[in-house]
C-alpha positions in Angstrom: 117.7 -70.6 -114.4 115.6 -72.9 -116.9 115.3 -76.1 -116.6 115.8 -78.8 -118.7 112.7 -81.0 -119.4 113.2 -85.0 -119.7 112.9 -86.0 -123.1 108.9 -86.8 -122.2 108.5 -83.1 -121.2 110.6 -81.8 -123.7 107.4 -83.5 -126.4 104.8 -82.0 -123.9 106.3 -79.0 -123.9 106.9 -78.6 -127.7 103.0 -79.4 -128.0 102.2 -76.5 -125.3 104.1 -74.6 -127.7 102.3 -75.6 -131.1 98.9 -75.5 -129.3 100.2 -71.7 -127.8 100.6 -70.8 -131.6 97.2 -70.7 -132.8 95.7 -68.5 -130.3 95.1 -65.6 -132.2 96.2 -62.0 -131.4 93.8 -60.2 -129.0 92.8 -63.5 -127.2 93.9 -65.5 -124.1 93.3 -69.0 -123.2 93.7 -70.2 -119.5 96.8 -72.7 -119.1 94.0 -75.1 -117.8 92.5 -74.7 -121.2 96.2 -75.3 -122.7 96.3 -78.6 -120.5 92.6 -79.9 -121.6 93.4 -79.3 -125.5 96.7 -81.4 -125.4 94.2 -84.0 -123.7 96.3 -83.7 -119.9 93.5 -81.7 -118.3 95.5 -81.8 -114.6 99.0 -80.4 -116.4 98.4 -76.8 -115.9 100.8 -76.4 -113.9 103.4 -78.1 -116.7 101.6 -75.7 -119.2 103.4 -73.0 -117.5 106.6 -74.6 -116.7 106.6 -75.4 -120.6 106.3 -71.3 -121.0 108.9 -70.9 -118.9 110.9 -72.6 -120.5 110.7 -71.3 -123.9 114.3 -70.9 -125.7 115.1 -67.0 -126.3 113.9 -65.3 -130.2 110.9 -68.1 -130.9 107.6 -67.5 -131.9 105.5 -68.4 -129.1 102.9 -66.0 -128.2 103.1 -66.6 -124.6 101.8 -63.4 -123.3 98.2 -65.1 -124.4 98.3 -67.9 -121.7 96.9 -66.5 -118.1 95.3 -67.9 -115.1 91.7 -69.1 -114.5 91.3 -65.8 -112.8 91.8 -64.0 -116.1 94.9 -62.7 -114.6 98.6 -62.3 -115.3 100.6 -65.6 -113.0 103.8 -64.6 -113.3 106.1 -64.8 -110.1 106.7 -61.9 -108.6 104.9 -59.3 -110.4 107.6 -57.2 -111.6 109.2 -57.1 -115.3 108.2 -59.8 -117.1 104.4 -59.3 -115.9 104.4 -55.7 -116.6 106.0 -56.4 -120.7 102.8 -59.5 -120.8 100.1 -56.5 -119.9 101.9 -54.1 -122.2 101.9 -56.7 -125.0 98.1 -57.9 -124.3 97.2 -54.2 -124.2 98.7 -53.6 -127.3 96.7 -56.5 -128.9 93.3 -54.8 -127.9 92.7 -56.8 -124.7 91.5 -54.3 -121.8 92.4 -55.6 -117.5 89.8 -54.1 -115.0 91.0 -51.8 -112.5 92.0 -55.1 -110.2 94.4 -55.8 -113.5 91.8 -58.7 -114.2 90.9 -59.6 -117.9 87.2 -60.3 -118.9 87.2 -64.1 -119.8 83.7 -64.0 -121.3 85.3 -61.1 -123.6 89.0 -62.2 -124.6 88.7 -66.1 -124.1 89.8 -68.0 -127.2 87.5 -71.1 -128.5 88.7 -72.6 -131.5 86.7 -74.6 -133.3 86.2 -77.8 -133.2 88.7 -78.7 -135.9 90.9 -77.5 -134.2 94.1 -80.1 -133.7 96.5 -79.5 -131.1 99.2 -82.3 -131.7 
């Protein structure tokens, strides 16, 4: 069941959501990364409650945000974590055998003029 964020959290999260949007296909950020771009670099945690969260047919890449680990955080492991490996696969980015993704590799850095707000 989603919750519904406070007016505060419902601006957060629509900023997770426009700073989600530019992360190009084949790359991942972290949601700590998500967090330190929106200039909140301890809301990780909200980062993720943002994505899940999301209202149904939108146009959030959310498959691209993973842990620090470089690894898939969902809960549980089971459906939902299995379509955001299908869907990173699909974009080109390769998990190890431990289902780990190489940071140094599929990391996203956008440039400098880069405005999250």
């Amino acid at each position: 069941m989603a919750r519904h964020p406070s007016p505060s959290a419902a601006s957060f999260y629509e900023r997770v959501y426009a700073a989600v949007r530019k992360v190009p296909r084949g790359s991942v950020v972290t949601y700590g990364q998500v967090a330190l771009y929106l200039g909140s670099p301890a809301a990780a945690r909200a980062v993720g409650y943002a994505l899940s969260n999301l209202p149904g047919q939108n146009d959030v890449p959310w498959w691209r945000v993973i842990n620090a680990a470089g690894s898939i955080s969902l809960k549980g492991r089971g459906a939902a974590a299995d379509l955001q490996r299908q869907i990173l696969e699909s974009e080109g980015v390769h998990f190890d055998p431990e289902g780990h993704i190489d940071l140094n590799r599929y990391r996203w850095w956008p440039p400098e003029s880069t405005t999250f707000d």
